[in-house]
Backbone as CSV, one residue per row, in Angstrom:
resi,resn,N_x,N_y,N_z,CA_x,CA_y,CA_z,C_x,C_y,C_z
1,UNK,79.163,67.598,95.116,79.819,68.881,94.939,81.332,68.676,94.953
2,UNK,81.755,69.067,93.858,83.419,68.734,93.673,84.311,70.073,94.351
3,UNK,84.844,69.426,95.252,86.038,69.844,95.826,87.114,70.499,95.565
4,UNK,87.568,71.842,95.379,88.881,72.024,94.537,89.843,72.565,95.686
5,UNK,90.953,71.861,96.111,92.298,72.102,96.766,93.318,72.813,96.287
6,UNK,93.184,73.710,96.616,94.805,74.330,96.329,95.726,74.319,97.152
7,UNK,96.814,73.831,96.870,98.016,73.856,98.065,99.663,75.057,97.537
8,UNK,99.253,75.263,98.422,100.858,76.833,97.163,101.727,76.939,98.814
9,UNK,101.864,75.532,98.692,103.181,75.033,99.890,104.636,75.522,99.818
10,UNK,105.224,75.913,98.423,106.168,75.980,98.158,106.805,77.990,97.624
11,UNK,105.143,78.059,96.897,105.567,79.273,96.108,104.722,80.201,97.239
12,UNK,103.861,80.344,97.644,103.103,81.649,98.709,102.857,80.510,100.109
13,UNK,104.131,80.514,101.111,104.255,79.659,102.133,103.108,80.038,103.665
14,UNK,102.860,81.243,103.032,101.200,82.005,104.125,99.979,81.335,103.586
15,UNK,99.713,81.200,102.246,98.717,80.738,101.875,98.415,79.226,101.651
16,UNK,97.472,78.570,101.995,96.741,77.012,101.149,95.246,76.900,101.583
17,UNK,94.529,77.390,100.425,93.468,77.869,100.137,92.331,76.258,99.990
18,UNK,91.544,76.620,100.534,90.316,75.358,100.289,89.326,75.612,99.707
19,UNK,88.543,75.703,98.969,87.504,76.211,98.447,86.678,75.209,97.681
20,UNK,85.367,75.440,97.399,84.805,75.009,96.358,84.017,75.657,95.454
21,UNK,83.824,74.546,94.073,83.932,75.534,93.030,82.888,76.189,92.493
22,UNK,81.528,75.990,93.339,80.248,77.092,93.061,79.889,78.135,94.296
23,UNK,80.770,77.665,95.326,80.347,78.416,96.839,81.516,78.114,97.977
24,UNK,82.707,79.003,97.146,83.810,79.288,97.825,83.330,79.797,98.893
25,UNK,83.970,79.329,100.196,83.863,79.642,101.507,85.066,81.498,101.836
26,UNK,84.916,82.032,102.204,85.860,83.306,101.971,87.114,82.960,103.079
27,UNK,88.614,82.810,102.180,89.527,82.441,103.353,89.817,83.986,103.590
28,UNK,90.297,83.631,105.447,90.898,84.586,105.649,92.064,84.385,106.438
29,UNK,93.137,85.716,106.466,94.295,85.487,107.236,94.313,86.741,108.099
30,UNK,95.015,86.594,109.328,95.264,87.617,110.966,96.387,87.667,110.020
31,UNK,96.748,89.013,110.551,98.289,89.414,110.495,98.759,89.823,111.665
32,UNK,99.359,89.204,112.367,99.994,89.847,113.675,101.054,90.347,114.099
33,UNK,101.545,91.634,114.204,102.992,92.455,113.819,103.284,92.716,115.611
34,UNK,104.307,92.097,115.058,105.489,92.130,116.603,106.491,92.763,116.757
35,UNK,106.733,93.285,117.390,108.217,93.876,117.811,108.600,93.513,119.449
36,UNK,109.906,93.158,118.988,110.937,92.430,119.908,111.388,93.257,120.194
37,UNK,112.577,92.936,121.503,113.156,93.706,122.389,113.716,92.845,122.979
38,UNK,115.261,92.969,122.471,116.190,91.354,123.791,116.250,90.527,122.514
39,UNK,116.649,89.184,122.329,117.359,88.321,121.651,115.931,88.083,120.400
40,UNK,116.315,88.529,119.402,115.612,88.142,118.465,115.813,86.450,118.084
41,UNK,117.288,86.435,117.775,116.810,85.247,117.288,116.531,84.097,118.657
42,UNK,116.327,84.404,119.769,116.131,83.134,120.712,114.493,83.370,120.521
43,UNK,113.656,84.316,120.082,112.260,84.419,119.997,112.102,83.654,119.188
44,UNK,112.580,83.689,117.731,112.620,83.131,116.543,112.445,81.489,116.954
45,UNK,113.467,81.451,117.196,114.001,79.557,117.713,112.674,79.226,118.491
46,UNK,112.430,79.823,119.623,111.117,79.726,120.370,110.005,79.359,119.765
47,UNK,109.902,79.495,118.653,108.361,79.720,117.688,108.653,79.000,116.834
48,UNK,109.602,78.764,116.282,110.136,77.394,115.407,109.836,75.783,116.044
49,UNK,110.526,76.420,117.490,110.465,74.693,118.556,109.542,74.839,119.184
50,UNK,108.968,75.563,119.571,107.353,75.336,120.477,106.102,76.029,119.847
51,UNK,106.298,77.425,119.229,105.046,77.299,118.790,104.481,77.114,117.199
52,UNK,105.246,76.602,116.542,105.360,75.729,115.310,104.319,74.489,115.454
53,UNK,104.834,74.013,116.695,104.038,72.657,116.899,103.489,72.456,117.154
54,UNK,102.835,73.321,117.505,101.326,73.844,118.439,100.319,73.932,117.223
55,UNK,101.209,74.992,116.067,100.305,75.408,115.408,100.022,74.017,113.982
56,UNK,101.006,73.320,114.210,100.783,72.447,113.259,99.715,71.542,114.146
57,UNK,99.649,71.234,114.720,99.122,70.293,115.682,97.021,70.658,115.619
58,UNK,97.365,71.964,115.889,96.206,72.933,115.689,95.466,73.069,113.714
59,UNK,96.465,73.162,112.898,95.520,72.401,111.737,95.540,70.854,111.791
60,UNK,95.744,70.125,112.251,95.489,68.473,112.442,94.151,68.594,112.624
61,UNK,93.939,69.528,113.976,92.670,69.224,114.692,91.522,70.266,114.249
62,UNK,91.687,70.845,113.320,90.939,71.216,112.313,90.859,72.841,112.740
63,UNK,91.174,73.449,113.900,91.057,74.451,114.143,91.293,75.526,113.267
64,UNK,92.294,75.574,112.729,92.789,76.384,111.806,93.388,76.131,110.607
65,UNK,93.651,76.847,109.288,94.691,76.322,108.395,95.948,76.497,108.036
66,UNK,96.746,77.185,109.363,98.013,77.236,109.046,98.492,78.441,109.961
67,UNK,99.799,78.340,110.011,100.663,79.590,110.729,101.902,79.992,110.044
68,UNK,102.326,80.910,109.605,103.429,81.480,109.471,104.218,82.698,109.799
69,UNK,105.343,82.707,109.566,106.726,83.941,110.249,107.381,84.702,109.517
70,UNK,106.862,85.751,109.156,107.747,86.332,108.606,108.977,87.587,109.268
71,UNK,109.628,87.978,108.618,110.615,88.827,109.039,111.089,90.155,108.512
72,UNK,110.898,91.738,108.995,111.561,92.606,108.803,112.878,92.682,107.973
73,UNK,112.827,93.119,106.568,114.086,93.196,106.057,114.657,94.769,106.675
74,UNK,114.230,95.448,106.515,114.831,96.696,107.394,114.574,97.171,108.875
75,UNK,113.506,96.195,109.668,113.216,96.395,110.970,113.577,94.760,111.371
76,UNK,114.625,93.908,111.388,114.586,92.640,112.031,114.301,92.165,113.029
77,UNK,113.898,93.361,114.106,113.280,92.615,115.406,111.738,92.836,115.456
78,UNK,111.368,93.352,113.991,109.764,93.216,113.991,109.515,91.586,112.676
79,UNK,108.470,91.844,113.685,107.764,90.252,113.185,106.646,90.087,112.705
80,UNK,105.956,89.271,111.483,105.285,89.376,110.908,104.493,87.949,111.285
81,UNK,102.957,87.084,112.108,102.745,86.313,111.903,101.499,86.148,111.263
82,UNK,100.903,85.034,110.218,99.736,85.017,109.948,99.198,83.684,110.239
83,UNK,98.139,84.136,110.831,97.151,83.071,110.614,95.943,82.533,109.889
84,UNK,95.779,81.602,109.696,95.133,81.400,108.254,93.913,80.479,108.402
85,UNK,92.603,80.803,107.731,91.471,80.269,108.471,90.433,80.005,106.930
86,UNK,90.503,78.669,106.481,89.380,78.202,105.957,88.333,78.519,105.346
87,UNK,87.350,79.172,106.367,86.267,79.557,106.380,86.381,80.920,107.733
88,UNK,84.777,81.889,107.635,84.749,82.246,109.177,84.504,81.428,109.952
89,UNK,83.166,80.572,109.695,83.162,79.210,110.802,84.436,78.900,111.466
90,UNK,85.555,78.747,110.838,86.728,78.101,111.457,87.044,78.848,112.515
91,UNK,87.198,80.220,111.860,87.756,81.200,112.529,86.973,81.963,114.154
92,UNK,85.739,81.765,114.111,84.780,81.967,114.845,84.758,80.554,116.110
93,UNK,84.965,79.667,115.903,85.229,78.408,116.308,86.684,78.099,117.189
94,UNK,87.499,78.787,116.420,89.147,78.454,116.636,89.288,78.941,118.109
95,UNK,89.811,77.905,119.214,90.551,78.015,120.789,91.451,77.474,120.905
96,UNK,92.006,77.857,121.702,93.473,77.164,122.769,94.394,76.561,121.593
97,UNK,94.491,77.366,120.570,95.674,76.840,120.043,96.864,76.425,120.864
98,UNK,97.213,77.567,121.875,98.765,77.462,122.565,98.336,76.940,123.611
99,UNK,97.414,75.550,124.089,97.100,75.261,125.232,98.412,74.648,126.241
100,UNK,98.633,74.951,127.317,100.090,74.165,127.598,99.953,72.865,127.790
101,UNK,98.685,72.029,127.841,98.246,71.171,128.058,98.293,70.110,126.762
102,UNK,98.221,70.617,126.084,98.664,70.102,124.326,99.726,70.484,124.215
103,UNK,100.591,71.235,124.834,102.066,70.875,124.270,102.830,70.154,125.197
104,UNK,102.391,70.105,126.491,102.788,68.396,127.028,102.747,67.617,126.537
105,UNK,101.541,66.999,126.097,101.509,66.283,125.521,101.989,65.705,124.268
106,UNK,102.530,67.016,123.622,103.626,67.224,122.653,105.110,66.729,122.961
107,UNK,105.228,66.968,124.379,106.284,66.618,124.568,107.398,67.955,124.262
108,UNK,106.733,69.138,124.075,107.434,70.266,124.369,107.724,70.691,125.654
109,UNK,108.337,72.161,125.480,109.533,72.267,126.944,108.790,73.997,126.305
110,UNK,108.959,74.211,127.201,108.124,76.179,126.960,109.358,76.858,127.223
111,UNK,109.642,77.369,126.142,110.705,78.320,125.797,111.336,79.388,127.143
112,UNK,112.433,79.835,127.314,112.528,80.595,128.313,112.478,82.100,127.962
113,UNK,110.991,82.290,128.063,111.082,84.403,127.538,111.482,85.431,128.366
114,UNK,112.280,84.762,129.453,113.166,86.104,129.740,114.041,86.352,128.778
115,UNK,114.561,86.083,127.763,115.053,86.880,126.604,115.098,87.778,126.377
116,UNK,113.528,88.253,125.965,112.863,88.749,125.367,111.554,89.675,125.714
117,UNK,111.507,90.257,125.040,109.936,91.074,125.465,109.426,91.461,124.426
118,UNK,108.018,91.462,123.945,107.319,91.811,122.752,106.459,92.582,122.814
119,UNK,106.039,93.827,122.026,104.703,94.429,121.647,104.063,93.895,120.750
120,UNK,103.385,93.929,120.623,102.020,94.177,119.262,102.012,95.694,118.853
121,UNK,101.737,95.521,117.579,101.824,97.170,117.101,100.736,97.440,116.035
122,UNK,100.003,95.991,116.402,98.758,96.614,115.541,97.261,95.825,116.007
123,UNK,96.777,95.971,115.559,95.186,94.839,116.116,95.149,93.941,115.162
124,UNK,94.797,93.509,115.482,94.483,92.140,114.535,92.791,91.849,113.853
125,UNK,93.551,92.535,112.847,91.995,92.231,111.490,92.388,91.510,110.890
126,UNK,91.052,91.101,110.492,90.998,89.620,109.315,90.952,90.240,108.294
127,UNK,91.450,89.858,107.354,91.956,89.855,105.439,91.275,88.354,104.693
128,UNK,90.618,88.909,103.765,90.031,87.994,103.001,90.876,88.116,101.732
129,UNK,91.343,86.859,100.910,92.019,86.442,100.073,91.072,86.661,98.931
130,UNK,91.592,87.491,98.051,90.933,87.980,97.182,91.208,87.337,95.400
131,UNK,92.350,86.711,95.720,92.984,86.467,94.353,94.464,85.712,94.315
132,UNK,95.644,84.730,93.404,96.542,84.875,93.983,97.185,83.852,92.502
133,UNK,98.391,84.011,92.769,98.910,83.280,91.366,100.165,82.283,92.162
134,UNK,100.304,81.173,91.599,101.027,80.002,92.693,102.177,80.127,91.583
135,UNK,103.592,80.164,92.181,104.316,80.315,91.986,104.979,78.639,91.347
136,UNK,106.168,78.387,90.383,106.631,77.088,90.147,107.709,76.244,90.958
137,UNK,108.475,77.591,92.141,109.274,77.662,93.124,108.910,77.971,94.326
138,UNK,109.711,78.355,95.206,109.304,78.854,96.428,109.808,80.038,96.876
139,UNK,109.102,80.616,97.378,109.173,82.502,97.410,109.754,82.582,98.655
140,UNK,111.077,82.957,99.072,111.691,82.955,100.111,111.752,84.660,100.316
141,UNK,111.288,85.685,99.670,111.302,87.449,100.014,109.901,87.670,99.884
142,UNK,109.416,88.135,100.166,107.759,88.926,99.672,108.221,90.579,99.568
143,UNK,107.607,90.912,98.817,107.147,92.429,99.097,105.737,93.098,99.296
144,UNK,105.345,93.446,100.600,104.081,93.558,101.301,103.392,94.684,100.514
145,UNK,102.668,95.147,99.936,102.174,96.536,99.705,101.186,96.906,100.134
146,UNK,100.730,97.462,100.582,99.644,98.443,101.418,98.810,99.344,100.916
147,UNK,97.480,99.392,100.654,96.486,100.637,99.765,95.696,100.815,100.233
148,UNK,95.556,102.534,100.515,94.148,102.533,100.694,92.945,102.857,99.243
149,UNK,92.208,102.724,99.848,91.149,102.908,98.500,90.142,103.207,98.803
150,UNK,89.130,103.875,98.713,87.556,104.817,98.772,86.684,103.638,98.806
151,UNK,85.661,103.830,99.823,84.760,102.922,100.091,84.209,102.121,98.270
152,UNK,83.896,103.072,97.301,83.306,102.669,95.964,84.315,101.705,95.763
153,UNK,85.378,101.619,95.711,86.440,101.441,94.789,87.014,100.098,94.991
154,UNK,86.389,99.407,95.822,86.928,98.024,96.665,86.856,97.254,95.138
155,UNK,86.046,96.776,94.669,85.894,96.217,93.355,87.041,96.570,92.385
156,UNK,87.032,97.257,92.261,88.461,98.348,91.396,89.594,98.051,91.732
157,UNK,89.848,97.913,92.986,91.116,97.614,93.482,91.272,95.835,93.233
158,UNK,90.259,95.137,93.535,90.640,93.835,93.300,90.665,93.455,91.865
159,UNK,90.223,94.026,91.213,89.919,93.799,89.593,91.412,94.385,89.270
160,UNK,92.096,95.665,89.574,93.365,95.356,88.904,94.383,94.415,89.551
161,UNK,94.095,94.349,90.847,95.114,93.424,91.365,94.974,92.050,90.581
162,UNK,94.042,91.547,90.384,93.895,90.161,89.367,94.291,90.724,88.330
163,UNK,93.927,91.604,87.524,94.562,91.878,86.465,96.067,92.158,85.977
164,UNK,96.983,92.415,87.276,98.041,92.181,88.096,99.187,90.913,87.499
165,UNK,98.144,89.707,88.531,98.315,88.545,88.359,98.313,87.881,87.614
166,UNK,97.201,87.971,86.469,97.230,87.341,85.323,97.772,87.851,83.870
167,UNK,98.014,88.900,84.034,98.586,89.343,82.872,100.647,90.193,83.091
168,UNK,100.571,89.941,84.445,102.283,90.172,84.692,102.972,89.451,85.396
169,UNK,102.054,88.442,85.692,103.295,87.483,87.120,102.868,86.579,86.629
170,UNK,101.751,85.971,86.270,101.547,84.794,85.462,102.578,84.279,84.258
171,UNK,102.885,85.010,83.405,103.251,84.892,81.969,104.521,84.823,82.593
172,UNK,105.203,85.338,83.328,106.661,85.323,83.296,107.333,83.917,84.536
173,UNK,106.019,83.345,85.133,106.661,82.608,85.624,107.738,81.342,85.471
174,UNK,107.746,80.833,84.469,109.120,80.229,83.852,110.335,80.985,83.955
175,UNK,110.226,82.535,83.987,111.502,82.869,83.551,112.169,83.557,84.827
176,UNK,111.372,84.190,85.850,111.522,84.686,87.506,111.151,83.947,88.354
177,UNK,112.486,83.200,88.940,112.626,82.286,89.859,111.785,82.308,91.080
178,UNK,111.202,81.628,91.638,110.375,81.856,92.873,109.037,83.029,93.190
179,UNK,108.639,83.065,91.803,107.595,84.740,91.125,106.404,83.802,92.318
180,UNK,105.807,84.681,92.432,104.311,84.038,92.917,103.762,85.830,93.447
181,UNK,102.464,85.533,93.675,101.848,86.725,94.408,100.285,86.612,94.661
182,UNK,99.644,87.558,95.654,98.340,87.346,96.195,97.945,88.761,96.416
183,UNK,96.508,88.639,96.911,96.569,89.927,97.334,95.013,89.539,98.558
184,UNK,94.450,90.911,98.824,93.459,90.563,99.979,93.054,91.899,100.533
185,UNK,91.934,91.561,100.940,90.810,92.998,101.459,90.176,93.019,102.985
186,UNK,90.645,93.917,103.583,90.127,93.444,105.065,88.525,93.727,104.764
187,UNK,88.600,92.850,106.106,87.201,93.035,106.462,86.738,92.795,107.829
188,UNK,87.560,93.027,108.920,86.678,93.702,110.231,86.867,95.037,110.677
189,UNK,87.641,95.864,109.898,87.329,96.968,110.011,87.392,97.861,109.167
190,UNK,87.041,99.211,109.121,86.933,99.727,108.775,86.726,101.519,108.813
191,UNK,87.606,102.573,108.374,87.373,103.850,108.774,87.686,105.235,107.819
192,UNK,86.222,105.572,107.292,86.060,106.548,105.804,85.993,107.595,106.815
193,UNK,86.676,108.771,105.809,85.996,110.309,105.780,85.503,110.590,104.200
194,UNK,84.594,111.288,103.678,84.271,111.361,102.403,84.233,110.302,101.741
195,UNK,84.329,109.365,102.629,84.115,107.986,101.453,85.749,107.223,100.654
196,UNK,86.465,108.159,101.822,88.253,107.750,101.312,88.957,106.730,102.792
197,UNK,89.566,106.419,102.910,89.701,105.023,103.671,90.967,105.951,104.789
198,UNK,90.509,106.342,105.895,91.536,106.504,106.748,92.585,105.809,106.847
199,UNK,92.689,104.558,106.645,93.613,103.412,107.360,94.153,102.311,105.746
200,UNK,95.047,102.019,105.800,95.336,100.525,104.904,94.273,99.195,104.650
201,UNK,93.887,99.841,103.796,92.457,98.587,104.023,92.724,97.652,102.457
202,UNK,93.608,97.435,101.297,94.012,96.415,100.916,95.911,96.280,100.992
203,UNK,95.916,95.020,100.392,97.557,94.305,100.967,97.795,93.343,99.452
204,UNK,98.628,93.793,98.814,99.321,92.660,98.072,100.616,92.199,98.484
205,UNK,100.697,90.833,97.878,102.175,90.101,98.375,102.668,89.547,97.260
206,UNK,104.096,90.053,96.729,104.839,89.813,95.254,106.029,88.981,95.766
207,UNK,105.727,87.655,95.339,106.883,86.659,95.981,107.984,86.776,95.024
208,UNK,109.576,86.445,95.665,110.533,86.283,95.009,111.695,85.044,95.689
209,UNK,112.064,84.793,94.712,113.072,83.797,95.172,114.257,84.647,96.212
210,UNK,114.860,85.083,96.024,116.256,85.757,97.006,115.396,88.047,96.932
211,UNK,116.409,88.424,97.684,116.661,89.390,98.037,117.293,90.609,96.684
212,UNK,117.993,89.785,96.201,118.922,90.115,95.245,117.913,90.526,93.814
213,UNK,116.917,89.581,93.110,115.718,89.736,92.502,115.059,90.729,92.907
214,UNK,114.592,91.190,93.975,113.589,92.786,94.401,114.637,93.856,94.146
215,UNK,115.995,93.534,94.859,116.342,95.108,94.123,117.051,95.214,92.942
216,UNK,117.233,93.891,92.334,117.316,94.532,90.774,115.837,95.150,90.511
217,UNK,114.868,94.341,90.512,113.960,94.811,90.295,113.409,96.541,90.909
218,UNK,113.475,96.891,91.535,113.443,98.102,92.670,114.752,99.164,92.151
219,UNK,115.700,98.906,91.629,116.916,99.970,90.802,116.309,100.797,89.360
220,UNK,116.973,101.935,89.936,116.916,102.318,88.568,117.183,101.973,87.383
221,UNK,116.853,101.847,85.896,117.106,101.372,85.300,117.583,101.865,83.560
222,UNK,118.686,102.587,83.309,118.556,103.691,82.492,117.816,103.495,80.909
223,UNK,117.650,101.880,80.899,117.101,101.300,79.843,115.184,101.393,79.772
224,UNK,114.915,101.701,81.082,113.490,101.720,81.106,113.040,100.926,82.286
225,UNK,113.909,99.408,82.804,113.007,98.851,83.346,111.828,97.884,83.377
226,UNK,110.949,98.218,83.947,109.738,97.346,83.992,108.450,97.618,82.746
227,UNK,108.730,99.524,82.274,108.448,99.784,81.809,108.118,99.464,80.004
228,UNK,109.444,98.073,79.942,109.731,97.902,78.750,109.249,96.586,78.570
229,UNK,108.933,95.913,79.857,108.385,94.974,79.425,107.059,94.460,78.752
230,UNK,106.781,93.782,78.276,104.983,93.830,77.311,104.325,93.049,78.265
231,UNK,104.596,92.541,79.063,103.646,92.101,80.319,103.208,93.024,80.963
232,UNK,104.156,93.636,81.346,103.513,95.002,82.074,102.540,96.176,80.953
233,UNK,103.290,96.382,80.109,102.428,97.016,78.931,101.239,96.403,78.637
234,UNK,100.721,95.359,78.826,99.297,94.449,78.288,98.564,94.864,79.434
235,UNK,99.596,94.815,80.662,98.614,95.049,81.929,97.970,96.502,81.933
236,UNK,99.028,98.084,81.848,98.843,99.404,81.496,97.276,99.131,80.159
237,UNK,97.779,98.863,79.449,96.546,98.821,78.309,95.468,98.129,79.155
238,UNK,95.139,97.096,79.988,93.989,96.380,80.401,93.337,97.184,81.283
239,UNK,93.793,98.021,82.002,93.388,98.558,83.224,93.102,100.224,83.043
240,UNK,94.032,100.315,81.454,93.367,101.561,81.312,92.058,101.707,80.515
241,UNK,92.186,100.988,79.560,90.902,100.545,78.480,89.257,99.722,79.317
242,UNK,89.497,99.321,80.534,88.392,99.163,81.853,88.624,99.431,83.145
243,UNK,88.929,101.128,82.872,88.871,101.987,83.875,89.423,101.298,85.542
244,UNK,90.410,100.974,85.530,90.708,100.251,86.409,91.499,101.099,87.134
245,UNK,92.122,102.593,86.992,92.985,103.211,87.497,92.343,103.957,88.643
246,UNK,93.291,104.977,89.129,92.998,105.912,89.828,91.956,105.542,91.106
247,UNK,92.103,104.776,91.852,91.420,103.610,92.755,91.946,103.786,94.301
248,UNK,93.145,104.020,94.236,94.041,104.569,95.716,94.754,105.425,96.008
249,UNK,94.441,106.341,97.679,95.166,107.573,97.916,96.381,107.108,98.203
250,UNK,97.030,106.252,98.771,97.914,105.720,99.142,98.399,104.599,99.304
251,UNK,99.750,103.965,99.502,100.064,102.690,98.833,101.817,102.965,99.613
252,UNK,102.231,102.115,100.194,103.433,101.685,100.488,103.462,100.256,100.679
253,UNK,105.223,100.228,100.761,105.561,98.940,100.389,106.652,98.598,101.745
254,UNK,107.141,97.218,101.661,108.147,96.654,102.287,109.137,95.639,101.973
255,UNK,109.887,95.137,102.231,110.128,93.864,102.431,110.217,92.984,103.433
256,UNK,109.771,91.743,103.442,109.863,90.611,104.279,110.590,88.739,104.190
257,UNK,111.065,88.995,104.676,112.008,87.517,104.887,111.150,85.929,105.093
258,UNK,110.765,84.904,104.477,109.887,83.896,105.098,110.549,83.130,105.909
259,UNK,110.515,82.748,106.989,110.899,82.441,108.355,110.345,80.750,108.429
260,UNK,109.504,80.752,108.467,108.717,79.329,108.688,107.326,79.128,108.408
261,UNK,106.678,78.332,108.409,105.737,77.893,108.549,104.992,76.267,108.440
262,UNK,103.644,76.367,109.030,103.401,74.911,109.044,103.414,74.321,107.833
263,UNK,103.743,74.593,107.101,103.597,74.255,105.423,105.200,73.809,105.520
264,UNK,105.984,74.257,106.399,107.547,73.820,106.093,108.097,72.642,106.961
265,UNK,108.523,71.975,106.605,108.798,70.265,107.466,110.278,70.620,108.305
């Protein structure tokens, strides 16, 4: 059974996907949202020098496949981490990442968190990777987006999001520096009324090289915009011609900063 590796080290620095190619294992990623209080960046540094190495140390030993940091462009003392898991086996399996006993042995020094103080501001559900286009650069901004969508409609939603990918971020990657994007569908929880999704239950991520790229992109544009482009127009025609629309009550967005990860040396 042949093996297919993907590594998207450079262009989607959350993701490196393992799979194979008749009985993909379903990856998934935690998202864990933090908010600080007291020295952001000595938290930052903290997680760079001690728990970086933990977590790299922790895919060595097969536990997991990766950790990364992202960052609040308009909330900077909230924090974005994911963790990234293989298979469920892995994930079902996975302990003591932060053992202090392995980072002795590391030869780490445990950060001093009187700094600092942190919440959590959300629970931590698993997201299954649904789709994703690897960028030719490396995506140093993301823009997070958030949807909900009606229990029917889960299919719908991933079918345009690939349709997304391959017909508007694909084609232009030569010409938008650091382009990449993914997307993903939770799946430990879950909460309908009428069959419409109380809560954010899918997530796309539209990589960009700088800051400066999203809000040209994000400005008004008296020429039209995005609107004028035929990538995007092939996509409008694909999704309208196989009913791909009208799929979510709601949908917001963000931006986020990439910070680190075990993928970064």
């Amino acid at each position: 059974m042949k093996k297919i590796i993907y590594l998207l080290l450079f262009a989607i620095p959350f993701l490196n996907l393992n799979a194979q190619d008749d009985t993909p294992s379903p990856y998934l990623i935690r998202m864990h949202v933090i908010e600080i209080e007291g020295n952001v960046g000595a938290y930052i540094r903290a997680n760079r020098n001690y728990f970086k190495p933990l977590a790299k140390q922790a895919v060595e030993d097969g536990k997991w496949a990766g950790w990364a940091m992202f960052q609040s462009y308009s909330k900077p003392n909230v924090l974005i981490f994911f963790h990234h898991y293989n298979s469920p086996e892995q994930y079902v399996k996975s302990r003591n990442i932060w053992d202090p006993k392995i980072a002795e042995k590391l030869g780490l020094e445990a950060p001093d968190s009187s700094q600092w103080s942190w919440k959590s501001t959300n629970n931590t559900d698993l997201w299954q990777i649904n789709g994703f286009v690897s960028g030719k650069s490396r995506s140093n901004f993301f823009v997070f987006n958030k949807f909900k969508f009606a229990f029917p409609d889960k299919q719908k939603f991933i079918e345009n999001n690939r349709a997304w990918g391959e017909l508007v971020v694909k084609p232009q990657l030569d010409e938008i520096k650091g382009s990449s994007w993914a997307v993903a569908t939770l799946v430990t929880s879950a909460s309908y009324e009428d069959q419409e999704s109380t809560k954010y239950n899918g997530i796309s991520f539209d990589g960009f090289e700088s800051l400066e790229q999203i809000l040209h992109r994000r400005s008004y544009n008296e020429n039209g915009g995005i609107a004028t482009n035929v990538n995007w127009q092939n996509f409008q025609k694909y999704i309208s011609e196989n009913d791909l629309t009208e799929f979510n009550t709601a949908v917001s967005s963000s931006i986020y900063r990439h910070l680190d990860s075990t993928w970064d040396e």
